[in-house]
N, C-alpha and C positions, 0 to 999 in steps of 0.2 A: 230457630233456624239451625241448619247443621253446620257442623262446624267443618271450615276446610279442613283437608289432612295435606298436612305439610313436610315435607321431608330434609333436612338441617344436613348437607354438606359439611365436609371439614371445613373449607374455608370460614362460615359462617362462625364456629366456632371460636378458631382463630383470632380473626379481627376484633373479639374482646381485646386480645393483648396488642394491637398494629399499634403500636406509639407512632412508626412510621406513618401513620394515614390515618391522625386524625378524624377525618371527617367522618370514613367508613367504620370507624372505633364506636363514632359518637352514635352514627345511625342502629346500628351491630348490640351496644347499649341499649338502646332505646327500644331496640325489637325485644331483646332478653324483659327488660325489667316492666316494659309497658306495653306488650300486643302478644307476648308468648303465650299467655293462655286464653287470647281468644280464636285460637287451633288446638287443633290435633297434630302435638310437633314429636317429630321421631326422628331417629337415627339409626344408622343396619351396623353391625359387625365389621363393613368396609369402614366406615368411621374411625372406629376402634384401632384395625387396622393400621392404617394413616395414622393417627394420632401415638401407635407404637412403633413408628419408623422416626420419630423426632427425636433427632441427634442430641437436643437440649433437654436433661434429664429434667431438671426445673419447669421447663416450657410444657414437658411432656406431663407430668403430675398436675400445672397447672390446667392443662385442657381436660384432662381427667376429675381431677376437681370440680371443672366446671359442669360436664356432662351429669353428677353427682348432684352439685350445688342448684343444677336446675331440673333435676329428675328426669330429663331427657330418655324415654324410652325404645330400645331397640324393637325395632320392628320386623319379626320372623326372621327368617335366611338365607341367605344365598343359595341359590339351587341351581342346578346344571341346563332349567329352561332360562334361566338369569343369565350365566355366563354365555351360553348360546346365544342369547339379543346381543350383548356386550360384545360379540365379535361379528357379530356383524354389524355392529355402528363404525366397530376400527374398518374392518373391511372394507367395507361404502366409505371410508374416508374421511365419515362428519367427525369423529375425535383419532385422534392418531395413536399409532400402537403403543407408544411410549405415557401415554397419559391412559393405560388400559382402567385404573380405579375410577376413572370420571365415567368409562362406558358401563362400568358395573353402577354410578349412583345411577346412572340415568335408566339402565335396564330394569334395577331393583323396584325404582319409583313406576316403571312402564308396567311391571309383573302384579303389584300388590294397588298398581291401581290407585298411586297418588295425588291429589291435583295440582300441588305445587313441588319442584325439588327447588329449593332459594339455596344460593351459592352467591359471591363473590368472586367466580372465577367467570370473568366476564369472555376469557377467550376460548374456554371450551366449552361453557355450561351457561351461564345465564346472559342467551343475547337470540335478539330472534331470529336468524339464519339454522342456529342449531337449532333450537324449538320447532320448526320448518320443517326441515330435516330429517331433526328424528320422530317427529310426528308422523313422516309420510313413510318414513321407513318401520313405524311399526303398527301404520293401517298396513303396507303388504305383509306385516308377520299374522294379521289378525288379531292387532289389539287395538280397540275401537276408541277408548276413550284418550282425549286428547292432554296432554302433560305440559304444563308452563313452569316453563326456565325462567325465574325470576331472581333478581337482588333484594334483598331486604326492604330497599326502601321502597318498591314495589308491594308491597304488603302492609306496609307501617303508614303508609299515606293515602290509602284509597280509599278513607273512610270520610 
């Protein structure tokens, strides 16, 4: 059977280190070291991105390490049909202009034809109003196949 292709948000990264929030740490774990290779998991250059605006030099090495530490591969490039979807999901209003790198994972995942983008950000990205949403917002652009916004633990328990 083929393998979903999965697309790794920063957040998901992240929550290795949430001391804060246990739970989603423990889950976040358990996705890395016990279900990451039963996908196709990737990450874009917006990642990268993100991950080199972190203020904590240490924090920032260690998500870098991680991306390394799990071979996490980038997947092609942002392109100018990419940032054109991504303004018009701020446009339409499903993410707001301030959080414009959330409308680039979701356009990147929309463009290259993802099935999953899993994230932890449960207020712009993984909840099903936005999936909704930007689903219907990009049957009017002409792109047919449909994109889930999922949490980890949405992947890690459906089996």
């Amino acid at each position: 059977m083929k393998k979903l292709k999965i697309y790794l948000d920063t957040s998901v990264i992240n929550f290795l280190f949430a001391d804060d929030a246990p739970e989603y740490k423990s889950v976040t774990e358990d996705f890395f070291h016990n279900f990451l290779h039963e996908y196709d998991v990737y990450i874009s250059e917006i990642v990268y991105l993100e991950i080199n605006k972190t203020d904590n030099p240490q924090k920032k090495k260690s998500l870098l390490d991680t991306v390394k530490q799990y071979k996490l591969k980038v997947y092609d490039t942002v392109n100018e049909e990419i940032e054109n979807l991504a303004n018009i999901y701020v446009k339409s209003g499903v993410i707001p202009q301030n959080k414009y790198e959330d409308a680039l994972h979701i356009a990147f995942c929309t463009y290259y034809e993802f099935d999953i983008l899993l994230s932890w950000n449960f207020r712009h990205l993984a909840n099903i109003r936005k999936q909704m949403a930007v689903n219907s917002i990009n049957r009017n652009n002409g792109y047919c196949k449909d994109l889930n916004l999922f949490n980890p633990m949405e992947v890690i328990y459906e089996k």
